[in-house]
Steps between C-alpha positions, in 0.01 A plus 500: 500500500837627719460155648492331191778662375737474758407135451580489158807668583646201690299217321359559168343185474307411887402142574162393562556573866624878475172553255241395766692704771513828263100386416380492870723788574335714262173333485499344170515188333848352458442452099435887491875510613641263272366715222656811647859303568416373116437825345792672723751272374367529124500893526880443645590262203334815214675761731849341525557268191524099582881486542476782786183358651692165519816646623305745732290141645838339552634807740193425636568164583857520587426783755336312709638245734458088428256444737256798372545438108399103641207615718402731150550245258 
């Protein structure tokens, strides 16, 4: 779970590619991690309201630098 988090930290929403690293890395199936990114994000949407959730994804985004919020997206 710390991985995950720290994960979700820096990229709430992992491609395809980060899910079946996190899967083999913790021996389980990549859609096993898509529902824990899912359900992370929706307990972060009922914790924070959808204005700070959107405003908390966009520090997100602009902390990182153009090539990793390309290689995320």
């Amino acid at each position: 779970i710390q991985i995950l988090e720290r994960t979700f930290k820096v990229c709430p929403n992992p491609d395809e590619t980060q899910r079946a690293h996190h899967g083999r890395e913790l021996g389980v199936q990549p859609q096993q991690i898509k529902f824990w990114f899912k359900n992370r994000r929706a307990q972060m949407r009922r914790c924070l309201g959808l204005t700070a959730w959107q405003a908390w994804d966009e520090q997100v985004d602009n902390h990182l630098s153009d090539s990793e919020n390309d290689e995320i997206h």
